[in-house]
KESESE-947274 format. One record per residue (C-alpha): y, z, x; chain; residue number from 1; residue in three letters. Coordinates in Angstrom, 2 decimals. Layout:
KESESE-947274
<<Y; Z; X>; A; NUM; ala>
...
***
This chain:
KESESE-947274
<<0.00; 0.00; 0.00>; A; 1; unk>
<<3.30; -1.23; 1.52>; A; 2; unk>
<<6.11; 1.23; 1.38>; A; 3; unk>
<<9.80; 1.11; 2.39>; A; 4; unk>
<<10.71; 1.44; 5.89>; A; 5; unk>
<<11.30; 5.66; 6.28>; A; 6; unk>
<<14.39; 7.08; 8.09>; A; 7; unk>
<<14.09; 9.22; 10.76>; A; 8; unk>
<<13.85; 12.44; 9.19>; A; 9; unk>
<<11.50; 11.21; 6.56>; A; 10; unk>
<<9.21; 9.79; 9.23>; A; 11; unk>
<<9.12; 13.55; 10.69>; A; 12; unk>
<<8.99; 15.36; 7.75>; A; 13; unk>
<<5.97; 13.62; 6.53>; A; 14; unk>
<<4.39; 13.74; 10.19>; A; 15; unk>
<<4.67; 17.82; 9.94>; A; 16; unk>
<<2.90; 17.99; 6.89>; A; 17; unk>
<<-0.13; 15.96; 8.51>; A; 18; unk>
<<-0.04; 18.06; 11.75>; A; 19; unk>
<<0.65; 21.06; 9.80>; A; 20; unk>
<<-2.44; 20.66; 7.45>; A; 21; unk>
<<-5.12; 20.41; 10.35>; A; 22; unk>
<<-3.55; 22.57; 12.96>; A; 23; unk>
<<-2.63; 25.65; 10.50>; A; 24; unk>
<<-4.69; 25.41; 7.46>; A; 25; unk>
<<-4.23; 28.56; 6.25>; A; 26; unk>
<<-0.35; 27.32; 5.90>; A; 27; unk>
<<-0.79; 24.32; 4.06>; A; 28; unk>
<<0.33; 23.26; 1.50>; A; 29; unk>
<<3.51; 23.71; 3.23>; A; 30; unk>
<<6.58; 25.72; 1.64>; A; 31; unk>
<<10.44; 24.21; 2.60>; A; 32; unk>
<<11.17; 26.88; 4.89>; A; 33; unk>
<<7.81; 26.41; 6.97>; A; 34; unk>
<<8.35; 22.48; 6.91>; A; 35; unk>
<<11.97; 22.73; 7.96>; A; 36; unk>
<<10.56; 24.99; 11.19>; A; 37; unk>
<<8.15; 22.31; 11.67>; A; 38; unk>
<<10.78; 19.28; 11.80>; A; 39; unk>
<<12.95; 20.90; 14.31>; A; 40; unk>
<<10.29; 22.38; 16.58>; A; 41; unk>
<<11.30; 22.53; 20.06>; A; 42; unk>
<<7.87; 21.61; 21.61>; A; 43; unk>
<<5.59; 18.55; 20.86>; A; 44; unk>
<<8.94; 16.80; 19.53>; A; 45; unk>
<<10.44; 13.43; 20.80>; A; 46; unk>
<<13.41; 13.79; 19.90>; A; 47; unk>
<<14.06; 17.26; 18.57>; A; 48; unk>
<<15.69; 17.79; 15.39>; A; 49; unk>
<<18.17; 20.02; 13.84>; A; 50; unk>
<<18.12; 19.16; 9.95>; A; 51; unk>
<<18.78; 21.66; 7.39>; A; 52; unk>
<<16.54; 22.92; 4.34>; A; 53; unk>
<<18.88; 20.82; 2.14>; A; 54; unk>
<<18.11; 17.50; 4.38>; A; 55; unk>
<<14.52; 18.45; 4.12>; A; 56; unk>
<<14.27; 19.19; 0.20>; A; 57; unk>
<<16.25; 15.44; 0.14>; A; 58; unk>
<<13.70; 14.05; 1.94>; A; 59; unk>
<<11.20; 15.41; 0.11>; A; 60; unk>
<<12.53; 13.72; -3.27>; A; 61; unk>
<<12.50; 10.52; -1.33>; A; 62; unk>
<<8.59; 11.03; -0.14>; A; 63; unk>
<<8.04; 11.94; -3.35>; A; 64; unk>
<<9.34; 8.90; -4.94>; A; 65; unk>
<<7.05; 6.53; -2.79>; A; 66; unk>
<<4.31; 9.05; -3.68>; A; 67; unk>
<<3.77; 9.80; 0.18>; A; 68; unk>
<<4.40; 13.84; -0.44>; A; 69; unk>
<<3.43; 15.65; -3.81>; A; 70; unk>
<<4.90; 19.37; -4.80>; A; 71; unk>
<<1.88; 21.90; -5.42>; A; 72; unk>
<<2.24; 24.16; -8.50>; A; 73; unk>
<<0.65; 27.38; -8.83>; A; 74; unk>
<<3.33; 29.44; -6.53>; A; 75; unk>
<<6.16; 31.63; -6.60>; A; 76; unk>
<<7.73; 29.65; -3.76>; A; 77; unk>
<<7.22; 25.23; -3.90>; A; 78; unk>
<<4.76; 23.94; -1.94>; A; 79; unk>
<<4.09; 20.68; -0.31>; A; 80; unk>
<<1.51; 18.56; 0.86>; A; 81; unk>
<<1.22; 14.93; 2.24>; A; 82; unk>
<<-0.49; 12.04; 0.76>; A; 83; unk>
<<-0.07; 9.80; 4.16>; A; 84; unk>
<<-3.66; 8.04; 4.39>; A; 85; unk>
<<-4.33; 6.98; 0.99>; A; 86; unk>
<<-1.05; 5.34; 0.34>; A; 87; unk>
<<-0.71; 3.58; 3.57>; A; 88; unk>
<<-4.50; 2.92; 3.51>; A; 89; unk>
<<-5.49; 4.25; 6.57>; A; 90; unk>
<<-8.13; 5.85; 7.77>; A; 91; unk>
<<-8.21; 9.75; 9.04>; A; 92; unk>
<<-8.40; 8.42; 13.21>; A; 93; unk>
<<-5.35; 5.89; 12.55>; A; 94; unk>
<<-3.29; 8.48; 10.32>; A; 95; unk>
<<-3.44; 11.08; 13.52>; A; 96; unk>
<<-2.45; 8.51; 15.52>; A; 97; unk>
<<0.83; 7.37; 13.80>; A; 98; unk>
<<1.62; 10.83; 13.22>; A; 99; unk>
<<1.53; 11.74; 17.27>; A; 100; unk>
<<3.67; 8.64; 17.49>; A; 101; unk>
<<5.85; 10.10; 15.10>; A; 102; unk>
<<6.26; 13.94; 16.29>; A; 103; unk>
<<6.71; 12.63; 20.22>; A; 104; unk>
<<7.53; 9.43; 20.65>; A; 105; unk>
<<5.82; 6.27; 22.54>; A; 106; unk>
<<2.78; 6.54; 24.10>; A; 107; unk>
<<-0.05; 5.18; 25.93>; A; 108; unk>
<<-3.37; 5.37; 24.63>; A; 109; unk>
<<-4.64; 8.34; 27.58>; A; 110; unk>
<<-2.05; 9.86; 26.15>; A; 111; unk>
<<-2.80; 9.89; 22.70>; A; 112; unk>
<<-5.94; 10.94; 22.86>; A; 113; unk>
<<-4.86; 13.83; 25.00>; A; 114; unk>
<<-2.23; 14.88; 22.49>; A; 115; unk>
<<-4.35; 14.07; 19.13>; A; 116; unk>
<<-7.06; 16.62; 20.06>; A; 117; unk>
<<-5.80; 18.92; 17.03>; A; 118; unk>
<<-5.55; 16.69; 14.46>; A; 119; unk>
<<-8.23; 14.36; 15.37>; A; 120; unk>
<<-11.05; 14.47; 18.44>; A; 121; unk>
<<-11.56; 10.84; 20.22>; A; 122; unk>
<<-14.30; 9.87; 22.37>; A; 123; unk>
<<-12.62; 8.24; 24.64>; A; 124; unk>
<<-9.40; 6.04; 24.94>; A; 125; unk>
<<-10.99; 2.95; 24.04>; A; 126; unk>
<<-11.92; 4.57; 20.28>; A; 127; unk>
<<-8.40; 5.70; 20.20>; A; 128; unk>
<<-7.40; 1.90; 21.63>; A; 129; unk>
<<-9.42; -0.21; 18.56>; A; 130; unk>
<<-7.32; 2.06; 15.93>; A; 131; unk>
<<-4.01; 1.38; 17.42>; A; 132; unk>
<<-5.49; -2.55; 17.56>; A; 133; unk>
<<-5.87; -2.48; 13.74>; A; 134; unk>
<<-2.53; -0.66; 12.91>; A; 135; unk>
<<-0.94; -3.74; 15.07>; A; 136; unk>
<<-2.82; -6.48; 13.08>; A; 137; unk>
<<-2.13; -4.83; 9.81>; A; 138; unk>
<<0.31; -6.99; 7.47>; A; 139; unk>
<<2.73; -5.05; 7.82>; A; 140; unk>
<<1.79; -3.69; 11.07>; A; 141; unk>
<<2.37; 0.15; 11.39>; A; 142; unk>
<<2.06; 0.44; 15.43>; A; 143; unk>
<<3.17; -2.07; 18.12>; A; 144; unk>
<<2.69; -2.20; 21.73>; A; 145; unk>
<<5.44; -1.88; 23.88>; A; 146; unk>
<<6.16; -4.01; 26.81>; A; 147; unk>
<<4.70; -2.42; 30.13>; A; 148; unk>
<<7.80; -0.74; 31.95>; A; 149; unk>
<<8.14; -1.74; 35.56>; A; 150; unk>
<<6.07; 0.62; 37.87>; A; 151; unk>
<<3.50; 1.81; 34.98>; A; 152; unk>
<<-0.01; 1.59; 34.70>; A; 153; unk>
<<-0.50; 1.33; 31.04>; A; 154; unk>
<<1.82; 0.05; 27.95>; A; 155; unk>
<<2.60; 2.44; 25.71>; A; 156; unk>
<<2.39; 2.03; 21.90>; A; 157; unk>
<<5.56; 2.82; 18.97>; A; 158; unk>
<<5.03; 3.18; 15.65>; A; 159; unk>
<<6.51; 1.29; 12.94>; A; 160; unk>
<<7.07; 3.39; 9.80>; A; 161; unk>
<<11.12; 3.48; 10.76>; A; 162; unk>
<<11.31; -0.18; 11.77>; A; 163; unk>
<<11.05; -1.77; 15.42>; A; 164; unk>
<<11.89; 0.64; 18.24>; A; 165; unk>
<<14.79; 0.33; 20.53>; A; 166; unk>
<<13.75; -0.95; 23.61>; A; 167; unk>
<<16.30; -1.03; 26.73>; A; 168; unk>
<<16.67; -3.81; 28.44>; A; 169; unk>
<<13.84; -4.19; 31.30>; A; 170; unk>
<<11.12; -3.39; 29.22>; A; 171; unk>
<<11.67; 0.32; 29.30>; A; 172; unk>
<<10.23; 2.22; 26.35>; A; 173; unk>
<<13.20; 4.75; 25.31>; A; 174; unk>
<<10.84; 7.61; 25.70>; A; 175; unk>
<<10.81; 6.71; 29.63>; A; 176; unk>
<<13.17; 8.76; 30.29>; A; 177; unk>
<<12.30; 11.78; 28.73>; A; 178; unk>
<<8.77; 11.88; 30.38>; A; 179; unk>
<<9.10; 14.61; 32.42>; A; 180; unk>
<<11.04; 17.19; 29.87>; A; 181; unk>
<<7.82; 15.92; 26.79>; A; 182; unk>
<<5.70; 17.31; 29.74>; A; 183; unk>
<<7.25; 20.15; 30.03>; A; 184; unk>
<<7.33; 20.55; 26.30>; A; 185; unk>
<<3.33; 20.38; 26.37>; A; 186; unk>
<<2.79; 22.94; 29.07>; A; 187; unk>
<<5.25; 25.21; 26.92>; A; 188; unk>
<<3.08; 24.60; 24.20>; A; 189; unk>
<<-0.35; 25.32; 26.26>; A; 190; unk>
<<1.28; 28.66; 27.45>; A; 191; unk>
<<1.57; 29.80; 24.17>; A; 192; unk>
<<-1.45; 28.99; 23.28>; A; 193; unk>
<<-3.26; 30.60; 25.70>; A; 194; unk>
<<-1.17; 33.80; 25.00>; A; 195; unk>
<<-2.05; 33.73; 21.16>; A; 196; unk>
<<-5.85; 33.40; 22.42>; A; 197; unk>
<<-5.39; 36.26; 24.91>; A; 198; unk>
<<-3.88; 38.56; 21.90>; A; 199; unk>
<<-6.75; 37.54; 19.48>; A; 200; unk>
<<-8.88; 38.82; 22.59>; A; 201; unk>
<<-7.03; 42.26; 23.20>; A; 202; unk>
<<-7.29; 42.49; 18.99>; A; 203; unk>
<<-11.01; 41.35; 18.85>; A; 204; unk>
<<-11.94; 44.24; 21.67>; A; 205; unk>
<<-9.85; 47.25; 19.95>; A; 206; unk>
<<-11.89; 46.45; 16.72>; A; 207; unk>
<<-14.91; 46.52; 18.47>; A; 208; unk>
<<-14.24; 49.80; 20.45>; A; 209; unk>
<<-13.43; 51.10; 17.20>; A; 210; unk>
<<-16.50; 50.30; 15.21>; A; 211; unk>
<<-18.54; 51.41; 18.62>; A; 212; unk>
<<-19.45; 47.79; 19.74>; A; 213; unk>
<<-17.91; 47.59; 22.95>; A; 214; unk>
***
């Protein structure tokens, strides 16, 4: 199903919802404060936002409309949840593709994969290649390979929800530049990780000493 070409914001706020529902479940369906969090995130973003619960609920009207977000009933606060891969007709390895795209920018495929790991495990890069393929050859395509920048080993790939990216001239994706700081961003992100696992650790010992498993 072809839908409108999404603004920025809309492209993000529908990407959250996707990450959102595989990466914290017990979140999901997601409530306007919680997405708004999401969409201006300061790690695993490319670029990072600063919109507003009122831009978000706008957006939200606007998903709605193309029937790419639906409001869940049932609680005090609203709730929302994405519809992504049965309107666009996609399936569930091509969906967590476009939504990495989406949430951080160009990438290559190694990268992907890497990155993806939440939403969606691939085998290897050449599974993760042969989805990106099909979103190219789609009519309309969703995902388009970017020229190869001068010095790299592998093209990366843009998706095409908000229309064609910007490339500068000399090939150079527009996330080039920003390599090293989305790096950072992920070893940020791996930090914390690894602290919320070391807590659930320290908590999962002091129940056991308690109950006299230790």
């Amino acid at each position: 199903m072809a839908v409108r070409e999404l603004s920025a914001l809309e492209a993000r706020v529908l990407a959250v919802l996707v990450e959102k529902a595989s990466t914290v479940p017990d979140s999901y369906p997601m409530s306007l404060n919680s997405l708004t969090l999401g969409v201006n995130q300061k790690t695993a973003r490319d670029p990072v936002m600063n919109a507003s619960e009122s831009d978000v609920a706008a957006v939200l009207d606007e998903l709605k409309g193309m029937s790419l977000v639906n409001s869940v009933s049932g609680s005090r606060v609203a709730r929302f949840e994405h519809n992504m891969k049965r309107v666009l007709g996609v399936p569930g390895q091509a969906e967590a593709l476009l939504t990495l795209l989406i949430l951080r920018g160009p990438q290559t495929s190694a990268e992907l994969r890497l990155n993806c790991e939440r939403i969606h495990r691939f085998a290897d890069v050449s599974s993760v290649e042969g989805f990106l393929e099909e979103l190219a050859t789609r009519e309309p395509a969703l995902a388009v390979k970017l020229p190869k920048a001068p010095g790299a080993r592998e093209a990366r790939w843009a998706h095409l929800l908000s229309g064609e990216p910007e490339i500068p001239a000399g090939g150079v994706s527009s996330s080039s530049a920003t390599v090293s700081a989305s790096a950072g961003a992920r070893d940020e992100e791996i930090a914390a990780l690894r602290a919320e696992v070391e807590q659930l650790k320290a908590a999962v010992a002091r129940i056991q000493a308690e109950l006299g498993l230790a």
